[in-house]
DRENLOTI-422031 format. One record per residue (C-alpha): residue number from 1; z, x, y. Coordinates in pm, 1 decimal. Layout:
BEGIN
[site NUM, [Z, X, Y]]
...
//
This chain:
BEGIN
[site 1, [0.0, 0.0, 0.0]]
[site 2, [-131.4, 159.0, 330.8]]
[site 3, [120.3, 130.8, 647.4]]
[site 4, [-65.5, 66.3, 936.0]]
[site 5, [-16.4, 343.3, 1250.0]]
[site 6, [284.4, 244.6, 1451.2]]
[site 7, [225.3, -28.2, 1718.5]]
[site 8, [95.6, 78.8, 2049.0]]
[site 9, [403.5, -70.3, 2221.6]]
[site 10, [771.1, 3.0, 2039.4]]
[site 11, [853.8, -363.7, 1876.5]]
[site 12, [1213.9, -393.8, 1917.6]]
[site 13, [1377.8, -649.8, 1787.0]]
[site 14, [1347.5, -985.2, 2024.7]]
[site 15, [1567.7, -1181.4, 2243.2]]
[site 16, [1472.5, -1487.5, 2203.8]]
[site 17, [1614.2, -1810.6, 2334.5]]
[site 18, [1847.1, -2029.1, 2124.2]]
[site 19, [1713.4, -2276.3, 2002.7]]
[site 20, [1392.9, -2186.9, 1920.3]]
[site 21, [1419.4, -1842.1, 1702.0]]
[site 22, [1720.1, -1636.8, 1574.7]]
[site 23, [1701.1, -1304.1, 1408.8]]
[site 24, [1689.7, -1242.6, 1047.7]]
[site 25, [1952.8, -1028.3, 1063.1]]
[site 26, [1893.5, -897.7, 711.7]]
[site 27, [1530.3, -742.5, 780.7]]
[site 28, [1655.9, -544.5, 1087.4]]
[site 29, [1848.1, -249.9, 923.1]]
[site 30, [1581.1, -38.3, 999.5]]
[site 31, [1506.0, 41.8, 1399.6]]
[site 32, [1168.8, 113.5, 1336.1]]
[site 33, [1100.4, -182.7, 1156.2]]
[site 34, [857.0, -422.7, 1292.5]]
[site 35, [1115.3, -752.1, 1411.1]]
[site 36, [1176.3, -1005.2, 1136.5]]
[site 37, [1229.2, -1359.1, 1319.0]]
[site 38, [1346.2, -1675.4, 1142.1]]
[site 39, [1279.2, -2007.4, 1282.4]]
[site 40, [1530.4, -2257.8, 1302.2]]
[site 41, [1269.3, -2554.6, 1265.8]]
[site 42, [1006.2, -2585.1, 971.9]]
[site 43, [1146.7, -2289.3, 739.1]]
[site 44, [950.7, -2057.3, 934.3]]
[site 45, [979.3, -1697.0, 977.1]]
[site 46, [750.7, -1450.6, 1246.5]]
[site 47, [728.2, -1106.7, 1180.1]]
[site 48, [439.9, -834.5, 1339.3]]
[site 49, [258.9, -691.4, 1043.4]]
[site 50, [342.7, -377.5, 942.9]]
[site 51, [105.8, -311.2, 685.6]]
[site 52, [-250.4, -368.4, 520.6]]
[site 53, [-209.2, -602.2, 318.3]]
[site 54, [-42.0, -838.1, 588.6]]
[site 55, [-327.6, -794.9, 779.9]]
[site 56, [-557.5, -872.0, 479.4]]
[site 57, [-325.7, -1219.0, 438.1]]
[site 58, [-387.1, -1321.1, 811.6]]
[site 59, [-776.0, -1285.8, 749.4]]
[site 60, [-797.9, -1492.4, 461.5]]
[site 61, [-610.3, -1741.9, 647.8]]
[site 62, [-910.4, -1710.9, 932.2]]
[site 63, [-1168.1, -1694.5, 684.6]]
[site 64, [-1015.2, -2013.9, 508.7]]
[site 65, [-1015.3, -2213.1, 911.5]]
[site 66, [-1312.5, -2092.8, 1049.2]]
[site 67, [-1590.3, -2055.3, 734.8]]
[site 68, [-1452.9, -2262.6, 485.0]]
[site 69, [-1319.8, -2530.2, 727.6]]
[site 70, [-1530.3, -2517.5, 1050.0]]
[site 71, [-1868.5, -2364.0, 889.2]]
[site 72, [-1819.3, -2063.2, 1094.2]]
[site 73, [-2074.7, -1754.7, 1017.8]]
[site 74, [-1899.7, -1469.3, 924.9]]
[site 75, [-2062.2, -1121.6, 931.5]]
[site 76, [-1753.8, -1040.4, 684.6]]
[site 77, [-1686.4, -666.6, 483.1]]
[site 78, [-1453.1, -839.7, 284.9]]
[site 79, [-1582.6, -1122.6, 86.5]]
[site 80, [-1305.8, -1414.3, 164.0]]
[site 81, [-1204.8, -1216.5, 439.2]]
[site 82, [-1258.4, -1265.4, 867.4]]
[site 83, [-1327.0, -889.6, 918.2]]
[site 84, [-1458.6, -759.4, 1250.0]]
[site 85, [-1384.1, -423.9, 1455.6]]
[site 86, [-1107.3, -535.9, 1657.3]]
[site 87, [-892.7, -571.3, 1375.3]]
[site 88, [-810.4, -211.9, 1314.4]]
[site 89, [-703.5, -166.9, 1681.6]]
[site 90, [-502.8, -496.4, 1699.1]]
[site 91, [-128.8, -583.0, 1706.9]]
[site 92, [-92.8, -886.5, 1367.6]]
[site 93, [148.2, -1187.7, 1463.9]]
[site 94, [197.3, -1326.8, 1159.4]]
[site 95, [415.6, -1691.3, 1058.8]]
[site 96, [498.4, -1722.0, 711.4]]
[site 97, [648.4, -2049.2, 508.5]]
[site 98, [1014.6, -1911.0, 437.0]]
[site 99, [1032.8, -2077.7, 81.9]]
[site 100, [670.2, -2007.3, -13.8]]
[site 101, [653.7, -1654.6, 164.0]]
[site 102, [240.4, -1771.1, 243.3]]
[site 103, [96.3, -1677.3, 602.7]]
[site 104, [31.7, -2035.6, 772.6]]
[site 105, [-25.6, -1892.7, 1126.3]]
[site 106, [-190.1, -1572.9, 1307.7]]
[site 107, [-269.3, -1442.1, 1654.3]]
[site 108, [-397.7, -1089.1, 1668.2]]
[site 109, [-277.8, -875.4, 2023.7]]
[site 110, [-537.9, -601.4, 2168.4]]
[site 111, [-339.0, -435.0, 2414.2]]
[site 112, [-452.7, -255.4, 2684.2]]
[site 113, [-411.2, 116.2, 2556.4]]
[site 114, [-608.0, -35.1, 2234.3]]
[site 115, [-895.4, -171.8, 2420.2]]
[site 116, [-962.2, 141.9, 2607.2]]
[site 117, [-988.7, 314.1, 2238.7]]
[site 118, [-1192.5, 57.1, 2097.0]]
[site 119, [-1427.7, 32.4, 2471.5]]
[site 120, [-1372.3, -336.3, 2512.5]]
[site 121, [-1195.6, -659.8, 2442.9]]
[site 122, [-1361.7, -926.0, 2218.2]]
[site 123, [-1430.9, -1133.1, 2552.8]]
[site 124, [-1598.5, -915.9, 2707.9]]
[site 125, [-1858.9, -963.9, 2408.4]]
[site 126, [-1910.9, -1304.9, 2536.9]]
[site 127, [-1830.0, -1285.4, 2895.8]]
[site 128, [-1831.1, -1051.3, 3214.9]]
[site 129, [-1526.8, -972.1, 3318.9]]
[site 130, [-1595.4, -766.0, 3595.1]]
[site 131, [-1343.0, -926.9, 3816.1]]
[site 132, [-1043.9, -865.2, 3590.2]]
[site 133, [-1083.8, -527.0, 3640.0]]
[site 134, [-724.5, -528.2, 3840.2]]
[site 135, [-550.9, -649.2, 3565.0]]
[site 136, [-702.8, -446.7, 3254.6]]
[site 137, [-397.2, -230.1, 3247.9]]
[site 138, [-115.7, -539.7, 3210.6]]
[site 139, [-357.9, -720.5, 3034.2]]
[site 140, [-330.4, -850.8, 2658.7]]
[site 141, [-635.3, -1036.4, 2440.0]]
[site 142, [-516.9, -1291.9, 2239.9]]
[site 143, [-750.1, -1390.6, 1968.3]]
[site 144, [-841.8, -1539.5, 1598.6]]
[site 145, [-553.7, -1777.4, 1670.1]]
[site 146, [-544.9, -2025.7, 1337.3]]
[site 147, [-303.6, -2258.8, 1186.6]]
[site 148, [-325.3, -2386.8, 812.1]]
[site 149, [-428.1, -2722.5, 778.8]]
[site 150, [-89.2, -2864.0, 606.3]]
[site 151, [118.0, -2683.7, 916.8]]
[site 152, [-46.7, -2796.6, 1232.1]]
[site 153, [275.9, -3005.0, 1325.0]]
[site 154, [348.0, -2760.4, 1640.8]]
[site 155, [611.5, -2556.1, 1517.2]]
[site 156, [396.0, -2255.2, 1418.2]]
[site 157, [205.7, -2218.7, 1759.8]]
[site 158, [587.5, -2264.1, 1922.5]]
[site 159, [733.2, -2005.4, 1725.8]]
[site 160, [422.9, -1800.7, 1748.2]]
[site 161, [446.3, -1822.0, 2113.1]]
[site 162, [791.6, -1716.7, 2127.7]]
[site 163, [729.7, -1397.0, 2008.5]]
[site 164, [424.4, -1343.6, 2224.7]]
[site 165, [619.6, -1426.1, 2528.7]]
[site 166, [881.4, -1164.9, 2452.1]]
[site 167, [652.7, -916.4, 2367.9]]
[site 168, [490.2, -945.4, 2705.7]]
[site 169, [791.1, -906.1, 2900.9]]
[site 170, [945.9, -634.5, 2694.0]]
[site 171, [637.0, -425.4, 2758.9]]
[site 172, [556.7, -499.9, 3090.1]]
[site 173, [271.2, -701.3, 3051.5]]
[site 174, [188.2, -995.7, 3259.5]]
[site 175, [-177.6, -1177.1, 3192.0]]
[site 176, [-288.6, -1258.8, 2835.5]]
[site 177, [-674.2, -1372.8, 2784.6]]
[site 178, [-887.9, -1513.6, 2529.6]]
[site 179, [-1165.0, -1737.3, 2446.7]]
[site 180, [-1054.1, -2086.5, 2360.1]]
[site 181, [-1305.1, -2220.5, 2093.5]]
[site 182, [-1412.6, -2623.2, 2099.4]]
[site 183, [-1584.6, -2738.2, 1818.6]]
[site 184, [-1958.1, -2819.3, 1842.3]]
[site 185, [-1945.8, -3087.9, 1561.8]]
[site 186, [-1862.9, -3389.7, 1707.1]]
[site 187, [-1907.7, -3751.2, 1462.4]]
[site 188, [-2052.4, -3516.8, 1243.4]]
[site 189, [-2338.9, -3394.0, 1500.7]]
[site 190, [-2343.2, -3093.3, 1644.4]]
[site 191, [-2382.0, -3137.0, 1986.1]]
[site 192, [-2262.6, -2934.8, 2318.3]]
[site 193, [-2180.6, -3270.5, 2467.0]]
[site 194, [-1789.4, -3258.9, 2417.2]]
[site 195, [-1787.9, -2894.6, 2512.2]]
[site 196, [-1977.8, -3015.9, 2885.6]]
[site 197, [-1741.6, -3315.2, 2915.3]]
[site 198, [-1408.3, -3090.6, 2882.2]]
[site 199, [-1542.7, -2830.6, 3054.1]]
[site 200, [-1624.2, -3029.8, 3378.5]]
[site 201, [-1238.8, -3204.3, 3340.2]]
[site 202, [-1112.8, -2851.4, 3342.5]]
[site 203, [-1367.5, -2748.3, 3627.8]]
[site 204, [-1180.9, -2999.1, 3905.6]]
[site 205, [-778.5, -2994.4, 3754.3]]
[site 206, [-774.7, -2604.5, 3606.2]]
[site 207, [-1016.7, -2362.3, 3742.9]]
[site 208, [-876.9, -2028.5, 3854.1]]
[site 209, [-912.4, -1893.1, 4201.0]]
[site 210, [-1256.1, -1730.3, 4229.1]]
[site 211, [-1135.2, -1387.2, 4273.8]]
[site 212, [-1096.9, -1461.2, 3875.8]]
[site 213, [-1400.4, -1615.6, 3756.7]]
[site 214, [-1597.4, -1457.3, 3477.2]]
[site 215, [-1965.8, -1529.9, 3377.7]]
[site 216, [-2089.4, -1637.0, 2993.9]]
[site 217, [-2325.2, -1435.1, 2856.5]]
[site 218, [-2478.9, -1678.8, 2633.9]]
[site 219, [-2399.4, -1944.5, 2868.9]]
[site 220, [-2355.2, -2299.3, 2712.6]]
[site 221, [-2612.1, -2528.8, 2928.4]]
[site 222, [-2396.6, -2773.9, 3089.7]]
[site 223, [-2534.8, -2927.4, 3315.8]]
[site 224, [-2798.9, -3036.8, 3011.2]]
[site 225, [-2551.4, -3211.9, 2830.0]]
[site 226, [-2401.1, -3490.5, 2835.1]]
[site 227, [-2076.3, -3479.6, 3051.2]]
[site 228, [-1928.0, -3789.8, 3140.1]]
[site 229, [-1778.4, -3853.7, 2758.3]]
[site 230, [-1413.2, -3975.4, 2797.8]]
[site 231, [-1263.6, -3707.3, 2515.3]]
[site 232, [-961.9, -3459.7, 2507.7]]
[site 233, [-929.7, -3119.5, 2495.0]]
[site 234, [-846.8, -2952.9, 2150.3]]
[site 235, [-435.7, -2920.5, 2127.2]]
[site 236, [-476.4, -2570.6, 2189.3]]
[site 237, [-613.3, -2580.8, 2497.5]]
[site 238, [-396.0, -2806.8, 2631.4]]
[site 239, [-90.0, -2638.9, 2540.0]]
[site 240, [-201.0, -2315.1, 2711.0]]
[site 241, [-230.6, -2545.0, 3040.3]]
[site 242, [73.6, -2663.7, 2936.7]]
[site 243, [257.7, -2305.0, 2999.8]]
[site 244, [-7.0, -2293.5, 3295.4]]
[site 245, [-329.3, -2150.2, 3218.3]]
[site 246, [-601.6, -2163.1, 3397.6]]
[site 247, [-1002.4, -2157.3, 3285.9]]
[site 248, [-1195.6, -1869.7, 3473.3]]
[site 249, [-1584.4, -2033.2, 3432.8]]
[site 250, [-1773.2, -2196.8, 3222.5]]
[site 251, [-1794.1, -2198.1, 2873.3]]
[site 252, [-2025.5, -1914.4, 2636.8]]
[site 253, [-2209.5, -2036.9, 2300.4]]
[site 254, [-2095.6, -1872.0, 2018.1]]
[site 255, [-2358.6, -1935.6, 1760.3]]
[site 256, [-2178.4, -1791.7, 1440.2]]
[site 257, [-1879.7, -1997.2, 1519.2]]
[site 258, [-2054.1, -2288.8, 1630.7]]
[site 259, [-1802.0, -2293.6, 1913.2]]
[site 260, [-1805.5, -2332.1, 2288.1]]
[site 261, [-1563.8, -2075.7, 2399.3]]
[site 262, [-1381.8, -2134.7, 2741.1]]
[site 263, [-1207.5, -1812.7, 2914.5]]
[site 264, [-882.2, -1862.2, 2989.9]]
[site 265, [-597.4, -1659.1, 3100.0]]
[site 266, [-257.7, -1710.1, 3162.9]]
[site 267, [13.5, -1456.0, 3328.4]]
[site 268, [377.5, -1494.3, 3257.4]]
[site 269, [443.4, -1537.0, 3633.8]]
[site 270, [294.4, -1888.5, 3636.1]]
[site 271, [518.0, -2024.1, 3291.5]]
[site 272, [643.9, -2348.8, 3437.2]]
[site 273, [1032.9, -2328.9, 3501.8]]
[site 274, [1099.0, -2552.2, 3200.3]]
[site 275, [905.0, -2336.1, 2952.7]]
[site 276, [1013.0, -1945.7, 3096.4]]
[site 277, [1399.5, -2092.8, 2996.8]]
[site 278, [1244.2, -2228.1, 2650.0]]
[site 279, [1085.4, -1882.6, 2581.2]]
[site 280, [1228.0, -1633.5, 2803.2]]
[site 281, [1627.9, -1773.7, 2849.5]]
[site 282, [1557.4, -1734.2, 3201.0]]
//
């Protein structure tokens, strides 16, 4: 079993908020252990993987969502696998059922010393970013986020975002990015037309500040679509403008993940009062 290179940023053990996560005391003997955390909802427990073969667990769970589950093209290594460069340069947030010891959740973390070794983030594959220059160096990429199908009840993106939120502060990071994926199938048509319709809610009630706004490379085309459809934004999305996200332009076609991906970003400063005391205790 191959351990992984230690983690760009030391991963102390967090301290996180009661009521949400306490520490599995039991797993921490060892300082330079990656943090063990043990939810108190759900029988779930977050840890930061430490080796291979965690890493391997979390991409079966992505290959299981996005291939086997939303028809998603992989250009895969691994058969059964969602393998792609990034991986080997990212940080692995893993949840696992307690009683079953399966992962049901992931987020992979490309921090900003691993971006400069790798050259890029994965969004700026789909998007310019030159006007987030200022922030590259406090900036995280959060990607491949996936939940299993029998655990997409909240708890896992909660506890998942505990530990992200803690890991920003302890580091001294303070704006995470990503690509927020909506589905193209839509009453089993694939269509851009839900993708449009969100996208121009978000335009008027969540657009960043233009100093911010990035540009699609393989720009989804809006404004041929149908827009006007009454329809929600996937519960992802909605809980990142929950904790105050905002979207920074219009949506890219990704073509292999039959997705329209929205930029978003969010930076810890702008966690609403009620949800830095959930996550941060402060």
């Amino acid at each position: 079993m191959k351990e992984l290179p230690n983690p760009t940023f030391a991963l102390s053990p967090l301290s996180l908020p009661r009521g949400l996560l306490h520490r599995s005391h039991s797993h921490l003997h060892d300082s330079s252990q990656a943090p063990v955390l043990k939810a108190e909802r759900g029988g779930l427990v977050v840890s930061w993987a430490r080796h291979g073969d965690e890493v391997r667990q979390a991409q079966r769970l992505r290959f299981k969502v996005f291939a086997e589950e939303m028809g998603a093209r992989l250009d895969t290594t691994s058969p059964g696998h969602d393998v792609d460069l990034f991986d080997n340069y990212c940080e692995h947030l893993l949840v696992r059922d307690e009683a079953t010891k399966a992962v049901v959740g992931t987020y992979r973390l490309l921090t900003p010393a691993q971006a400069r070794r790798v050259g890029s983030t994965y969004s700026d594959l789909e998007f310019d970013l030159t006007r987030l220059r200022s922030l590259r160096e406090r900036m995280v990429e959060l990607g491949r986020s996936c939940v299993h199908p029998d655990y997409r009840h909240g708890g896992v993106i909660m506890a998942l975002w505990g530990a992200l939120a803690e890991f920003m502060v302890r580091n001294k990071l303070d704006t995470m990015i990503g690509c927020a994926s909506i589905p193209m199938l839509h009453n089993g048509i694939v269509s851009g037309d839900v993708a449009a319709s969100i996208w121009h809610q978000l335009k008027a009630s969540h657009l960043a500040p233009i100093e911010y706004h990035v540009h699609p490379r393989l720009a989804l085309p809006v404004d041929q679509l149908d827009g006007s459809l009454a329809v929600d934004p996937p519960a992802l999305i909605k809980g990142y403008l929950r904790l105050g996200a905002k979207v920074l332009g219009a949506p890219a076609w990704d073509p292999d993940f039959n997705t329209a991906d929205l930029p978003m970003m969010m930076r810890i400063n702008d966690l609403p009062p009620r949800y830095r005391k959930h996550f941060l205790g402060t």
